[in-house]
C-alpha positions in Angstrom: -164.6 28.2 113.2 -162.7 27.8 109.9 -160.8 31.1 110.5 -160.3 29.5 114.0 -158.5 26.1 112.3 -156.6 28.8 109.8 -154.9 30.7 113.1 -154.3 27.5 114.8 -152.1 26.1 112.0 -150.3 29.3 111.6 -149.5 28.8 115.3 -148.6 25.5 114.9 -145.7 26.0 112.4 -144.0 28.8 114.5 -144.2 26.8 117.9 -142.9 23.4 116.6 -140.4 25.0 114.3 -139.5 26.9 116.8 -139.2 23.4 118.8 -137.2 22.1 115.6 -140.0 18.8 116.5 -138.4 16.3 113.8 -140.9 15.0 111.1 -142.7 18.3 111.2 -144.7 17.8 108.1 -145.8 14.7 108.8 -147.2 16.0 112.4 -148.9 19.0 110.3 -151.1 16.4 108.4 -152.0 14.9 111.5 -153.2 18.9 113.1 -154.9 19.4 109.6 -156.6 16.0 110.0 -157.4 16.2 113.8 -158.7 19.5 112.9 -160.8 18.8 110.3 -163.2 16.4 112.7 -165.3 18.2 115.0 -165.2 15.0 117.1 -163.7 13.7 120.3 -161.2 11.1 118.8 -159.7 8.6 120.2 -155.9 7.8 118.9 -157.4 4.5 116.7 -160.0 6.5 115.5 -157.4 9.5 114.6 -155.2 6.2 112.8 -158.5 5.2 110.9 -158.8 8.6 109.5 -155.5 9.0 108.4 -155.1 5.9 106.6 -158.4 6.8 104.8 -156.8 9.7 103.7 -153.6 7.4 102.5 -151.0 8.1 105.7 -149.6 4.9 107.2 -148.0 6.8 110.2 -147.5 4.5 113.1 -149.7 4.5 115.8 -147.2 5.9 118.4 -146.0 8.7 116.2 -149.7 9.9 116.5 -150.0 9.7 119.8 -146.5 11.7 120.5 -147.5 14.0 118.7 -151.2 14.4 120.2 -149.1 14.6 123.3 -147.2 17.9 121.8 -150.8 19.3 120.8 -151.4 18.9 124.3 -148.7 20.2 125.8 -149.0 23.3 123.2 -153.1 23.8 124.0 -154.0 22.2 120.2 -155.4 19.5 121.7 -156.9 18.5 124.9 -157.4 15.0 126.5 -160.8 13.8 128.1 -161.2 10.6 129.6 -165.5 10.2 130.5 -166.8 7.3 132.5 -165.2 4.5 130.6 -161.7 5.7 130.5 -160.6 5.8 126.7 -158.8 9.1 126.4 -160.8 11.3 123.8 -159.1 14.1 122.2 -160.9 17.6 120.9 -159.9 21.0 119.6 -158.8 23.1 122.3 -159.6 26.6 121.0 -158.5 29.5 123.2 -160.4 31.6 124.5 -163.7 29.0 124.3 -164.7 26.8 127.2 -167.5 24.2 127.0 -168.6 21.3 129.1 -170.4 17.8 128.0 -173.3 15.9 128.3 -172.5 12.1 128.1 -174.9 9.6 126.9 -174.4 6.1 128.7 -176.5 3.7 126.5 -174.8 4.9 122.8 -171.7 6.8 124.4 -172.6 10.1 122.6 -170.8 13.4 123.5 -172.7 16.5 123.6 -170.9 20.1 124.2 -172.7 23.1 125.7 -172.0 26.1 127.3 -173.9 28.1 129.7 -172.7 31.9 130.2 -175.1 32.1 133.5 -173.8 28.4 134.6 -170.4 29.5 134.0 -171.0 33.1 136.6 -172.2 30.9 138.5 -169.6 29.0 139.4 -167.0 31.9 139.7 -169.4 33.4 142.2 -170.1 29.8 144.4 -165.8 29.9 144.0 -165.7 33.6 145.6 -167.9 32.9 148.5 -166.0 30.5 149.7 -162.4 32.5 148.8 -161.7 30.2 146.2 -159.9 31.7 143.3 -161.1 29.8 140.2 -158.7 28.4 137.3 -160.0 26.1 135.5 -162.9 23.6 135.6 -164.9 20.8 133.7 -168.3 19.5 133.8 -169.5 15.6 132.7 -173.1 15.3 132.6 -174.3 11.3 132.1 -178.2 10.4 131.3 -179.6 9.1 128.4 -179.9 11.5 125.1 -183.2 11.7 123.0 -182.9 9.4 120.4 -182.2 6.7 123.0 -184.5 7.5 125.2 -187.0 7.4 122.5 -186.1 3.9 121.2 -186.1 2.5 124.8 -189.2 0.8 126.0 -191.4 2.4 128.9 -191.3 -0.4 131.5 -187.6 -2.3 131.4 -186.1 -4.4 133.8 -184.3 -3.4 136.1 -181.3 -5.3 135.2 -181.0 -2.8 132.4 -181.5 0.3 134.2 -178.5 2.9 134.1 -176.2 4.0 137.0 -178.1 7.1 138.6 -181.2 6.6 137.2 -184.2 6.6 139.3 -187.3 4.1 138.9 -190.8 2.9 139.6 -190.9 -1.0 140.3 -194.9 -1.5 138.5 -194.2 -5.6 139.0 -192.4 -8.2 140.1 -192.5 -11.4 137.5 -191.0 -15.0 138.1 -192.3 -17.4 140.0 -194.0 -16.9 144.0 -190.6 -17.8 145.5 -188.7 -15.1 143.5 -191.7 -12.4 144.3 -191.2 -13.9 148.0 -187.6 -13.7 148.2 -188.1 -9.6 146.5 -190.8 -8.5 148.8 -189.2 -10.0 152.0 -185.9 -7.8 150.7 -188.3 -5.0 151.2 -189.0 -4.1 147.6 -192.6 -3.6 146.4 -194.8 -2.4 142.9 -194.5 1.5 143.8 -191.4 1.7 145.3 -189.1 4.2 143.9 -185.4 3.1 143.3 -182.1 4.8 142.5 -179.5 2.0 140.7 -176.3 2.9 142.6 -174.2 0.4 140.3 -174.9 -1.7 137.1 -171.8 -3.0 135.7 -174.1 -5.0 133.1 -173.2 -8.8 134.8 -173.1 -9.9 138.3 -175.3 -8.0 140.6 -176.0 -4.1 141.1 -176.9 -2.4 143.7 -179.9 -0.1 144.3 -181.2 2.4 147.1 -184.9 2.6 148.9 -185.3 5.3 151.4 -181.7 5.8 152.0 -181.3 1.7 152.2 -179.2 -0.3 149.7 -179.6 -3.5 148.5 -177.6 -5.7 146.4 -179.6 -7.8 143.8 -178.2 -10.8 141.7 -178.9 -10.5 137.8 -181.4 -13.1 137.6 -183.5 -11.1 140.2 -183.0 -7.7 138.7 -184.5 -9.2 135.5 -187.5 -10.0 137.3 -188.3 -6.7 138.3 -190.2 -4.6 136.2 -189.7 -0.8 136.2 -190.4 2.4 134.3 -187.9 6.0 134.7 -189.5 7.8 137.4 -190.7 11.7 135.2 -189.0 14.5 136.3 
């Protein structure tokens, strides 16, 4: 990767002198810097390091020139499911996808040769010529899922996840008002929407219902094992 970095700064200089891009060594020390972080960065983040390493550039001089590491395939912008635009190294020649963690927003590359042939043969049969692609995977990584407690309420489930309901708490009017919806201990649930306040929605054998917040914390549920 470090020969990688070398070739893509050598690159740099000939393409934005070529440009005659003004400031051009103060946009270098933001390549070097960018480069240096094998992270998806936001363009605060990418300020935070740069004052660290004593630049004061203002903000939007970063982000222009993010914009012509874009537009020259340095950089490339992601926005996952909260919609902050991320940048990472975009290395020709190397393709990756990501797995997205929704409880501690952790991004995760992989690459799958077999996945990858895959899709350029599902493109083929249906005469679709392939160009480019990306693929966001969301769950819950490892370390979360470890910390997490077995049985949550539902209120705190993620959206997609599938669960067991094992009991419904509060008082007999709330249990009343829950099993006359149609939910029971046993039931297996997929949350549809949980925008963490108000209510969220759920499915039951193709059926959805919308539950308020104080409900949701009254139902008891563990992740349904794969």
């Amino acid at each position: 990767m470090k020969r990688i970095h070398i070739q893509e700064k050598e690159q740099f200089i000939k393409l934005f002198q070529h440009e005659h891009s003004d400031r051009f060594e103060d946009r270098f020390s933001i390549l070097e810097t960018f480069l240096n972080h094998e992270r998806h960065l936001t363009v605060d983040e990418l300020v935070e390091l740069l004052n660290v390493k004593g630049f004061r550039f203002e903000p939007e001089f970063i982000k222009s020139t993010l914009q012509l590491m874009t537009r020259f395939g340095f950089a490339q912008p992601n926005q996952f499911d909260n919609g902050v635009v991320r940048y990472e190294h975009r290395h020709l020649g190397h393709h990756h996808d990501h797995m997205i963690c929704t409880k501690c927003k952790k991004i995760i590359e992989f690459q799958d040769n077999a996945l990858e042939d895959d899709q350029v043969r599902i493109a083929e049969n249906h005469g679709f010529h392939l160009l480019q692609h990306k693929m966001e995977l969301y769950g819950i990584c490892s370390e979360c899922f470890k910390e997490r407690e077995k049985m949550i309420p539902l209120s705190s489930a993620r959206p997609g996840e599938r669960l067991v309901i094992k009991d419904l708490t509060g008082g007999m009017g709330s249990r009343i008002r829950l099993l006359s919806m149609g939910l029971r201990p046993g039931d297996e649930v997929e949350v549809v929407s949980n925008q963490g306040k108000g209510q969220l929605v759920v499915a039951l054998d193709l059926k959805r219902f919308i539950i308020g917040r104080g409900q949701a914390e009254k139902i008891l549920a563990e992740p349904k094992e794969e």
